[in-house]
N, C-alpha and C positions, 0 to 999 in steps of 0.2 A: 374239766374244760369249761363244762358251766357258770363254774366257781369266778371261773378266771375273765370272764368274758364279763361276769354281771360285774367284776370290783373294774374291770378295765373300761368300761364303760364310761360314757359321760354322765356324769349324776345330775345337768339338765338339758337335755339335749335340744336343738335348737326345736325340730320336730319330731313327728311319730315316723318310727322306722317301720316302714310296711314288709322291705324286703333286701336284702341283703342287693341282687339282681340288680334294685333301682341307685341304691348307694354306692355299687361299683360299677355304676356305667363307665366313668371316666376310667379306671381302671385298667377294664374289658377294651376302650378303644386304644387306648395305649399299647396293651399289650396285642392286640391285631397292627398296631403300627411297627410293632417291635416285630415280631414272625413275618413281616413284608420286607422286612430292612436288611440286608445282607450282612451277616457277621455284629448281629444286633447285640452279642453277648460280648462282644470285645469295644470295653469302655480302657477310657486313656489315664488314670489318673492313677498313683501310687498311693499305697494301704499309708495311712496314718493318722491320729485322733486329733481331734481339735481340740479349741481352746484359747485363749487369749494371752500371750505371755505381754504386751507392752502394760507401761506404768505409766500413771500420768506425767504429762512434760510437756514442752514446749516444741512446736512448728511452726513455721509460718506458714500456713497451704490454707486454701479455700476450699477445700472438701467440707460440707457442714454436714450430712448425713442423708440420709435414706429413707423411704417411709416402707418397706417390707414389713411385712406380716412375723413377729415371733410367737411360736407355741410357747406358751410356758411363764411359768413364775419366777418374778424371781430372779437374782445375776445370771446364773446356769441354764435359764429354757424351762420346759415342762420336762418332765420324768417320766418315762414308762418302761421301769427296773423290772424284769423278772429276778424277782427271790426267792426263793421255796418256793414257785409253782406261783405267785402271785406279782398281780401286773400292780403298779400305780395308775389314778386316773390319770385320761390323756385331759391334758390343763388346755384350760382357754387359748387360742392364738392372739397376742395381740402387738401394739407396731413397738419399736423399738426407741427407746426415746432422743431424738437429736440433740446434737453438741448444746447447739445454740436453742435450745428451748420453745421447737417446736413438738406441737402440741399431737401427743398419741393418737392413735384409731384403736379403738376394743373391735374383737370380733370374735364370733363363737365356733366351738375348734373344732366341730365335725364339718365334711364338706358339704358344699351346695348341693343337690340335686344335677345329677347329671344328664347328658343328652341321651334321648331316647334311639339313639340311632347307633346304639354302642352293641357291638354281637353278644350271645350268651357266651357268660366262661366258659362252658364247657364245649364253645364250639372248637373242631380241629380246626390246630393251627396249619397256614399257609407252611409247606416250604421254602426253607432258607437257603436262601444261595449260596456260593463261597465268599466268601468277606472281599471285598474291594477294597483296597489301602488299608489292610487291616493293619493293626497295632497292638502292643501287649494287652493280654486280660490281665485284668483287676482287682482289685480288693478294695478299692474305693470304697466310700459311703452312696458315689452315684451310682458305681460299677452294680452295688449290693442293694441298690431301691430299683434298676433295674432287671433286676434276677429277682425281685418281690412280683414287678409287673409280670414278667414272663411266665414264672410258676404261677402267678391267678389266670394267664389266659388258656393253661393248660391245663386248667379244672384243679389246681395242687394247692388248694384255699387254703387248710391247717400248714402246711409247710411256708406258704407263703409269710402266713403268718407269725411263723416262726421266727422268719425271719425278719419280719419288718419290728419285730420285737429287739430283736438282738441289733438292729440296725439304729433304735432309738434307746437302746442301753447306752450304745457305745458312742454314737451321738447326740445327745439329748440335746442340742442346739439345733438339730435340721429339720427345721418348718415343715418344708413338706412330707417330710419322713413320717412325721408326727402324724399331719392327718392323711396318709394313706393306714399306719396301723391304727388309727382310730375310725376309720371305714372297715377295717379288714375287722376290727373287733364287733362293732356294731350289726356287721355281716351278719355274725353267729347266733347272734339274738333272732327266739322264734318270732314269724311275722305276726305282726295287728292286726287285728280288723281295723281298727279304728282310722278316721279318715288325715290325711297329714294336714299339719298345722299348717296352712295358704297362706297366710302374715309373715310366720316366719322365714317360710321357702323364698319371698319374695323380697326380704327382707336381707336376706344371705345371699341371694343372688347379686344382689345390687350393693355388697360391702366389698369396698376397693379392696381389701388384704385377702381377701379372698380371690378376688381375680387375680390378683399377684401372682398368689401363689398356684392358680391353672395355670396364669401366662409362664410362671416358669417350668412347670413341669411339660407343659407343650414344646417348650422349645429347648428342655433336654433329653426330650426324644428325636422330639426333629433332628437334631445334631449327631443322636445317634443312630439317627436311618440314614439321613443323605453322608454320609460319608465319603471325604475326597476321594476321586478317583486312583487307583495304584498310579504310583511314581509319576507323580503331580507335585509343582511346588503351587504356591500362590504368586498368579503376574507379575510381582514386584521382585519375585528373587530369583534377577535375572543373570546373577554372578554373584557369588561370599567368599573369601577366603578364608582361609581354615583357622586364619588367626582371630574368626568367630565361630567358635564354637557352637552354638546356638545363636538360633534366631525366631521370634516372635511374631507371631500374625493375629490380630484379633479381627472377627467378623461377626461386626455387632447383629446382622438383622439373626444368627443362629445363638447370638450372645455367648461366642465361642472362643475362648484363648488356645491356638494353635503353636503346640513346641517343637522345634522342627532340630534334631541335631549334626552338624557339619562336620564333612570328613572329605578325605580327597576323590571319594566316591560321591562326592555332594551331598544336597538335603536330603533327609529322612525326617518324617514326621516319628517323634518322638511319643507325645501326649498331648491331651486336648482337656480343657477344663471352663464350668461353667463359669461365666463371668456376669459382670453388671455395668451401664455404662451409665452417663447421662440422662437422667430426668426429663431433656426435652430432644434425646436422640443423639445426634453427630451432627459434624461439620459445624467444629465451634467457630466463633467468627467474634465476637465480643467478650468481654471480659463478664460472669453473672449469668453468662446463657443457660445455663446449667447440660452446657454439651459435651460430647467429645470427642476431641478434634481427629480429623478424616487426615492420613499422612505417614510421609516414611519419617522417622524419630528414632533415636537411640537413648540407652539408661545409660544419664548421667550420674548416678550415684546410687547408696543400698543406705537407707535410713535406719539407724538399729529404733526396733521397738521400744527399748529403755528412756530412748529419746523421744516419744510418741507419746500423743492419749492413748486410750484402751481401743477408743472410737477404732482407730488402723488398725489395731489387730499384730498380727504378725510382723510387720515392717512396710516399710513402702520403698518403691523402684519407681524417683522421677525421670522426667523422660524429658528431652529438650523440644517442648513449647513450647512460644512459637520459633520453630525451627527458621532456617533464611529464605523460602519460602511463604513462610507463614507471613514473616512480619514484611516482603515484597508484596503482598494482598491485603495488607493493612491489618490482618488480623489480631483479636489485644486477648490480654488474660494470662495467666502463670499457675504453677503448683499442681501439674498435671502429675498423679502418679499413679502406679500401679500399687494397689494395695489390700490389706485385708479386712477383717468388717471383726465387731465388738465381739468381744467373749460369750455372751450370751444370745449372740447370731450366726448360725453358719453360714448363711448367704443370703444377701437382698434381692431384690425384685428384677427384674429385666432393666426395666429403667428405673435408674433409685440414684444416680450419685450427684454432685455437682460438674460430673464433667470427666472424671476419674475413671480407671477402669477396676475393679472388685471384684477381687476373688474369696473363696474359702480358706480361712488359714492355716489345713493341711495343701493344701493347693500352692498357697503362695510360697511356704515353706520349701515344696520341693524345687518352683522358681531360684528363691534364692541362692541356692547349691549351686545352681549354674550359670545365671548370668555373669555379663564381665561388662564394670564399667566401661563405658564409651566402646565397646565393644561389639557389642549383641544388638543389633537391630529390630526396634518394634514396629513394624505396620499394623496402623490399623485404619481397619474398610468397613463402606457400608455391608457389602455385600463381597466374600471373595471370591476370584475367577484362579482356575487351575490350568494350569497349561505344563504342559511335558517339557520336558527336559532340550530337547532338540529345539523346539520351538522358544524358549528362553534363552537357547546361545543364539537363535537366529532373530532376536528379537534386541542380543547387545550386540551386533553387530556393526551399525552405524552409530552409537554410542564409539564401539571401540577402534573405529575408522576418526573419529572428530578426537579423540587422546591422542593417535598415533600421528594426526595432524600437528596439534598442538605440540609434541614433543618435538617431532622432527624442524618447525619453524623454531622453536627454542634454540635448541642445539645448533644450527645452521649462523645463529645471529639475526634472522632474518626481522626484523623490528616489524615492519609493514605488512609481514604475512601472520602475524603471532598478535596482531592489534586486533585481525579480524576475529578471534577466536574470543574478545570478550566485548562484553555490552559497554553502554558509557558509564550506568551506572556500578558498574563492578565495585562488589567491595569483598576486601581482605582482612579476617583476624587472627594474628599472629601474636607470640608471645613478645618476640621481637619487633620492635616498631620502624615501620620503612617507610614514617611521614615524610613528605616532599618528593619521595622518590615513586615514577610513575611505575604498575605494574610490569609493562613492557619491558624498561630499562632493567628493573628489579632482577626476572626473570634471564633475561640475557645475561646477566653480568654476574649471577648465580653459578649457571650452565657453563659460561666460557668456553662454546665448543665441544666439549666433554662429551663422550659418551655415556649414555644414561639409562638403567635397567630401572623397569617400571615391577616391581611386584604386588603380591601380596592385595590383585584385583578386586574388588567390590561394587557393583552395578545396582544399586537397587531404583526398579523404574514408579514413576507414579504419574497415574494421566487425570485429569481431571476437565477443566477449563483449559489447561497446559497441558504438554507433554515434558516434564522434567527428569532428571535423573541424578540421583545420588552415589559419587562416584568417590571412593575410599581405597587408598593405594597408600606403598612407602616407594621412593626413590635412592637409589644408588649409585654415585656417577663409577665408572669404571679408575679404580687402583683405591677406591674408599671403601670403608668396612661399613659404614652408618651412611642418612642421608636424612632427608626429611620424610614426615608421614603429613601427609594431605588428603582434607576431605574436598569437595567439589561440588559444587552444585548448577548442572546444566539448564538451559532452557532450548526447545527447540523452538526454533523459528523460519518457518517453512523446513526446508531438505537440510539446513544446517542445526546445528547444534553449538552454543552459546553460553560461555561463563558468565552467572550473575553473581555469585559468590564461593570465598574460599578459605578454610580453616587448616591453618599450619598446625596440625595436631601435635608434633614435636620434632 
C-alpha cells in the first residue's frame, strides 16, 4: 500500500502534508452533510461512461465556453489507472481551453486546505431517516463519489479509497473525482513535522479552479440532502398530458436538472443531474449577458453531435428562447441549448456557460433517449417551489375556468364576448396565414357552432413580474377525427385571464 500511495502521490505538491485529518476536512464535512440528509445514498442518474463523441462542424450558437477547472493532461484528463497494484500520478488540475481563444488558468491538483470546523472521520455518523421523494440508486460517477464521501465519514478510508480509484479509472475526465482521490492518497502519507508552506496554502486558496471546483462539490451535496419533498411536482407543472412523456425542470441556485416522467397517474420524478448555467447567473434579458434565461420553454429540436464541435459534447437540445413571453418583455438573444461539455471535461463549474444549461455527457445521453421535440417541457428557475398534487389542480383551476369561457363564447358565435378573451396586441402563428382576417371572426367561422372537445390538457404556470400561463391542448369538433393542436399563452390581468399570443402547432 505504501508502494502505491508514494507513485500516487503528487511528485510536487503544492504544500507539506502534515496530516491526512487536515486534508480531509472538506471531506469529513461532506460526509456529516450526507448522514444528515435522508436517503443520502439514492442519487438519480444512470451507470454510463464518458466521453466525447461530436466531430468538428459547424453551428450557429453563442455558447463560447467555460472556464472549470480540468485535472489532467492532455485530450483525455489526468489518469489515475490502477494496474498491477500501481496508481498513475494524479496530474495537475487545469482550465479547459475556450472555442474562441480565451486564455487558461493553471492550478495545482491537490486540494486547498480545508475548514477547521469539519468533524473527525471517525466520528459516528448521525442517523438516516427514510428517504423523502426517494429515487432509483445508482451507479453514476456522482452516485459513486458520493459513496467515496460516506465510506470516509465512517472511518472506511482504504475502501474509500478504493473506490475513489476505480471512479477515476473509469472517469478520468471528473475533476473533482480527481482531487478527492488525490487527498484520499495524500491521507496515507505518514504526517511531517515540518511546518506547511503559508505561500502556498494562500495562494491555493485564492486560485478560481479551485473554488470551482468546492463550489461544485457543495452544491452536489446540497442537492443530495434537500431532496423534493414525496409526490411533489415543481409549481409550474400544474397539468401535462401524457402526450409528454417527460418533462424538465432545472433549479439553478441547486445547479440541479430535474427529470420528471408522465403517466396517467402524473409526474414522477425520474432522475436528477448535475448541471451548469450561465457565468453571470439567470434571468437573461440581453443578447451577451452570459445568462440563463428564467421560463417555461420547450426543446425545439436534438442537434446530432456529428454536426457539432467537440466543445458540445454529446449533442445539444435547443429550447425556444425568447419564447412569446420573452420577446412581450423586450427580451433579446438566441442559441439557448441544453448541452454537453468537451471530451476531456466531465463537467464545468456551477457558473461556466454563455447562458446554456451543461450537463455530463453520460448525463445528457440518457436525456436524449427521451425527450420529444416540441413535446417535453423545460422550466427553468431560480429557485424551485414544490407543491402537491392537489394543490396544482387547485391552482389550474381559474386558468381552466378562462378556456372553458373561451370555448363556450366561440362555439355560441358570440363575437363580443370572445373579443373580451384577448388583448389588442394579440398575435398569432400559424402555418396557415389569416392576413386580413381578424382573430374574432377567424375563430367563429372556424367553430361554426360546432361542438368541440378540448384534449390532451397542458397548463404549465409561471409568475414572475406577471402571472402567465402556458396552455398546450389538441381540438376536435364533434363528427371529425383530427382538429387542430394549439399552444396559448395567457396573461392574468387582475381576476381575468388574457390571450397575448398563439401557436397553431398543426
Amino acid at each position: 500500500m505504501a508502494d502505491i500511495v508514494r507513485q500516487g502521490r503528487l511528485q510536487h505538491p503544492p504544500f507539506r502534508v502534515r496530516s491526512g485529518q487536515q486534508l480531509l476536512a472538506a471531506i469529513a464535512a461532506a460526509s456529516a452533510l450526507m448522514f444528515a440528509a435522508p436517503g443520502a445514498a439514492l442519487a438519480s442518474n444512470a451507470a454510463g461512461k464518458t466521453g466525447g463523441s461530436a466531430k468538428a462542424g459547424s453551428a450557429a450558437h453563442k455558447e463560447k465556453g467555460g472556464k472549470t477547472a480540468v485535472a489532467g493532461n492532455g485530450r483525455n484528463g489526468s489518469r489515475a489507472t490502477a494496474r498491477n497494484g500501481t496508481n498513475s500520478r494524479v496530474a495537475s488540475a487545469r482550465e479547459v481551453r475556450e472555442p474562441r481563444g480565451a486564455k487558461g488558468r493553471k492550478s495545482t491538483g491537490n486540494a486547498e486546505l480545508r475548514t477547521a470546523a469539519a468533524p473527525a472521520a471517525n466520528a459516528k455518523p448521525a442517523r438516516r431517516a427514510a428517504p423523502a421523494g426517494s429515487i432509483q440508486e445508482a451507479s453514476s460517477a456522482e452516485a459513486r463519489l458520493i459513496a467515496v464521501y460516506e465510506m470516509f465519514g465512517r472511518g472506511q478510508t482504504r475502501p474509500a479509497l478504493a473506490k475513489a480509484r476505480d471512479l477515476v479509472r473509469d472517469y478520468p475526465n471528473f475533476q473533482l473525482a480527481q482531487l478527492v482521490y488525490g487527498d484520499l492518497l495524500a491521507a496515507q502519507v505518514p504526517p511531517s513535522n515540518s511546518l506547511p508552506d503559508t505561500a502556498s496554502i494562500a495562494k491555493m486558496r485564492g486560485n478560481p479552479a479551485m473554488a470551482e471546483l468546492h463550489e461544485e462539490s457543495k452544491r452536489r451535496l446540497q442537492a443530495l440532502r434537500d431532496r423534493p419533498p414525496a409526490n411533489t411536482v415543481p409549481s409550474q407543472f400544474l397539468a401535462l398530458s401524457t402526450r409528454s412523456r417527460y418533462a424538465i425542470a432545472v433549479d439553478a441556485s441547486r445547479s440541479r436538472l430535474y427529470l420528471f416522467e408522465n403517466s396517467d397517474k402524473g409526474l414522477k420524478l425520474a432522475a436528477d443531474y448535475y448541471i451548469s448555467v450561465g457565468k453571470a447567473g439567470t434571468d437573461k434579458a440581453t443578447e451577451g449577458d452570459a445568462r440563463t434565461p428564467l421560463g417555461v420553454y420547450y426543446i425545439t429540436s436534438s442537434l446530432d453531435p456529428k454536426t457539432l464541435k467537440d466543445f458540445y459534447g454529446a449533442g445539444a437540445l435547443p429550447i425556444n428562447y425568447p419564447n412569446p413571453y420573452d420577446v412581450r418583455r423586450g427580451k433579446t438573444g438566441s442559441g439557448i441549448w441544453l448541452h454537453g461539455t468537451p471530451p476531456q471535461q466531465f463537467a464545468r463549474a456551477p457558473l461556466a456557460s454563455d447562458g446554456c444549461v451543461v450537463m455530463a455527457n453520460p448525463d445528457l445521453r440518457q436525456l436524449l433517449r427521451k425527450v420529444q421535440i416540441g413535446a417535453t417541457p423545460v422550466v427553468t428557475a431560480r429557485s424551485l417551489q414544490w407543491i402537491s398534487q392537489t394543490q396544482a389542480e387547485k391552482e389550474a383551476q381559474s386558468i381552466t375556468s378562462a378556456i372553458t369561457g373561451w370555448k363556450d363564447a366561440r362555439a355560441s358565435g358570440n363575437e363580443a364576448q370572445l373579443k373580451k378573451f384577448y388583448l389588442p396586441d394579440f398575435q398569432r402563428i400559424a402555418k396557415k396565414s389569416n392576413e386580413g382576417i381578424s382573430v374574432v371572426d377567424d375563430e367563429v367561422k372556424y367553430a361554426q357552432g360546432k361542438r368541440v372537445q378540448l384534449k390532451d390538457m397542458s397548463y404549465l404556470h409561471w409568475k414572475d413580474g406577471d402571472d402567465t400561463m402556458v396552455v398546450t391542448f389538441g381540438e376536435v369538433f364533434e363528427g371529425e377525427k383530427s382538429g387542430r393542436s394549439r399552444r396559448q399563452y395567457w396573461l392574468r390581468q387582475g381576476t381575468d385571464w388574457k390571450l397575448f399570443h398563439e401557436e397553431i402547432l398543426g
